[in-house]
C-alpha positions in Angstrom: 12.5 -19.0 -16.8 10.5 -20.3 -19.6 7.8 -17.7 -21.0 5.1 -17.2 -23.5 5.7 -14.1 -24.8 4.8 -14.2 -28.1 4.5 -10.9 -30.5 2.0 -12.9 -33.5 -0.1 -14.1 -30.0 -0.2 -10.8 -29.1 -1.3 -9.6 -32.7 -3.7 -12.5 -32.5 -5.2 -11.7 -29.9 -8.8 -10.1 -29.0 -7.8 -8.1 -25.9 -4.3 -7.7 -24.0 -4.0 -6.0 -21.1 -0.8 -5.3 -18.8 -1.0 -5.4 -14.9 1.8 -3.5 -12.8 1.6 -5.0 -9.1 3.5 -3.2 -6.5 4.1 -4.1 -2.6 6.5 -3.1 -0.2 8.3 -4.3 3.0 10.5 -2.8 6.1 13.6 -4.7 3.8 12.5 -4.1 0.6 10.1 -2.8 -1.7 9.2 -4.6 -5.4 6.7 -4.8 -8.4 5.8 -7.2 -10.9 4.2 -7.0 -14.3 1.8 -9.6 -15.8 0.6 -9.4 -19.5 -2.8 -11.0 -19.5 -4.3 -12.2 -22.9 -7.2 -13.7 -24.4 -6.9 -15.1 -27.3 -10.1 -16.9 -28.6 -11.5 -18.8 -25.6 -8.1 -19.0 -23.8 -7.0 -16.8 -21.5 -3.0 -16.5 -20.3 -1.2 -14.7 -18.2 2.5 -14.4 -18.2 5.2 -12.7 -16.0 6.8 -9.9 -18.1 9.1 -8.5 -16.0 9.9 -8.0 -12.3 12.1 -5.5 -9.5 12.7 -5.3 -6.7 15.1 -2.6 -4.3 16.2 -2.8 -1.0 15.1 -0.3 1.2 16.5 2.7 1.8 19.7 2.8 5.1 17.7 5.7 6.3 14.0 4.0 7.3 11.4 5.0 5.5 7.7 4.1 6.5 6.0 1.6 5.6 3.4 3.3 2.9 6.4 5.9 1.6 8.1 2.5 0.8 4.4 1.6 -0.7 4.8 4.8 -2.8 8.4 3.9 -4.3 7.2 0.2 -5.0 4.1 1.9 -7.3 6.8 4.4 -8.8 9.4 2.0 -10.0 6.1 0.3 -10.8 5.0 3.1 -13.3 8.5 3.4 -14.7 9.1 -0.4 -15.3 5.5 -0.6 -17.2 6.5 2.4 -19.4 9.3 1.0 -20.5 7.0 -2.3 -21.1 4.7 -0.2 -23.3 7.2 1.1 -25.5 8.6 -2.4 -26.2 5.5 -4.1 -27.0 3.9 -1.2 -28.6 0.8 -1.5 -26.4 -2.0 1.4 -25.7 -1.7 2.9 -21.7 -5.5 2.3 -21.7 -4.8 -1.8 -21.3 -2.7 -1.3 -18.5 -3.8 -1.7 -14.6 -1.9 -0.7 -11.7 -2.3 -2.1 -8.3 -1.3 -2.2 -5.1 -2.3 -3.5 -1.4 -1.4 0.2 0.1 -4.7 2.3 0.6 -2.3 5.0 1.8 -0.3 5.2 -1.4 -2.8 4.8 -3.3 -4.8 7.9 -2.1 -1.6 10.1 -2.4 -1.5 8.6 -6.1 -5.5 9.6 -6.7 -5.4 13.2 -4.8 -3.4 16.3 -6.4 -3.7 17.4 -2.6 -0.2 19.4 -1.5 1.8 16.7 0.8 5.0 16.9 2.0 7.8 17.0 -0.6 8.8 13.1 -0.6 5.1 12.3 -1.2 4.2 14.9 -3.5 7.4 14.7 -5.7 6.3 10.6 -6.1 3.2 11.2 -6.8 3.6 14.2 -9.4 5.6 11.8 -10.9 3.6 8.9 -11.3 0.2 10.9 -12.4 3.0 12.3 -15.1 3.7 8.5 -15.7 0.2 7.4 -15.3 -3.3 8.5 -14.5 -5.1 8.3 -11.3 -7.6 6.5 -12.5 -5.3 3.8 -13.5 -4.1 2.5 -10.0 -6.8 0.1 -8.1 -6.2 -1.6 -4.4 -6.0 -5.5 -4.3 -6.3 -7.6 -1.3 -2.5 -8.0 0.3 -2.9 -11.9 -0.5 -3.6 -11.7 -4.2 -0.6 -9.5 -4.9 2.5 -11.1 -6.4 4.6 -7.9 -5.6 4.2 -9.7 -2.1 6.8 -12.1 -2.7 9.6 -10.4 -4.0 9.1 -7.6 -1.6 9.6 -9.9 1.2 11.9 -12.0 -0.5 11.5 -16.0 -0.8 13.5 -19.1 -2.4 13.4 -20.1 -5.8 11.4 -23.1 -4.4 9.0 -21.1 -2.6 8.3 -19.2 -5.9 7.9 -22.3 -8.1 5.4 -23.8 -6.1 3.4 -20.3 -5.7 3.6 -20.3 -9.9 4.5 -16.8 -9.4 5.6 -16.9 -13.6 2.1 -17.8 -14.2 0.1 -14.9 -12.7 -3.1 -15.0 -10.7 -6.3 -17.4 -11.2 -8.7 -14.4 -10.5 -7.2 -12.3 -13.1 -8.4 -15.0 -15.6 -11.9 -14.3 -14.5 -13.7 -11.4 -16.6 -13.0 -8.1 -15.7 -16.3 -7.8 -13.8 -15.2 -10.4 -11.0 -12.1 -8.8 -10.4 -11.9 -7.1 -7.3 -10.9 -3.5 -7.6 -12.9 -1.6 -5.0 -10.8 1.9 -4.1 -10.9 1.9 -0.6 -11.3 5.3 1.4 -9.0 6.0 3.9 -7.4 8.9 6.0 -4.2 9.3 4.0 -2.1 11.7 6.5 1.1 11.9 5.8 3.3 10.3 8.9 7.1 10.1 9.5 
């Protein structure tokens, strides 16, 4: 897959920013990260890197499987940081899960598979960090579902999102509240 991924761009440019998307399905559970830059009037956004697992033999729910997508999420994007030498202040996380992300945003005692993931990630990342996007804007979607090669050229998954090209203040990012009981 051909990418922009240039390191003088990078040094180039005014502000980059790195975007950890994470989604999960009954089959499988995914993230993607984007590295979005604007250099002088231009802004691109590139795929960086991408995984996805198959879900657990045992069946997990639905949000647990939320919760692994943002922690493999977290992992990946460290990994990321260290190779491009970026600050962990230009980095967003998000996700379509309002239930993972409340277990990610409360130190609250769960039960131990949620509150082991979730120490771990506000280790990996802060709470502050991790904002909830609209289930259609978030290329996690597609992997976590799984799709042809065809389906993803024609969604220009490699290419990111048009509304993350907007300015920061048009992006949606609202924290919804929701009760975030743990269920089996």
């Amino acid at each position: 897959v051909p990418r922009w991924m240039a390191s003088s761009g990078l040094e180039m440019s005014e502000k980059i920013s790195l975007h950890v998307f994470c989604d999960a399905s009954k089959d499988a559970y995914a993230t993607c990260i984007y590295l979005r830059s604007h250099v002088e009037e231009e802004v691109k956004i590139q795929l960086v890197m991408s995984k996805a697992r198959v879900a657990p033999k045992k069946r997990l729910t639905i949000p647990r499987l939320e919760l692994l997508a943002c922690l493999i999420g977290a992992r990946l994007a460290q990994q990321v940081i260290r190779e491009l030498g970026m600050s962990e202040e230009k980095v967003w996380y998000w996700t379509d899960s309002s239930t993972a992300l409340t277990w990610i945003q409360s130190d609250k005692p769960w039960r131990t598979f949620v509150s082991n993931r979730g120490k771990e990630l506000r280790h990996l990342t802060t709470a502050d960090k991790w904002y909830h996007v609209a289930g259609e804007k978030n290329p996690a979607d597609l992997p976590s579902r799984g799709c042809s090669v065809q389906k993803l050229k024609e969604a220009r998954w490699c290419e990111g999102l048009d509304w993350l090209r907007q300015e920061e203040k048009y992006w949606y990012h609202a924290s919804p509240t929701v009760d975030a009981s743990e269920r089996s």
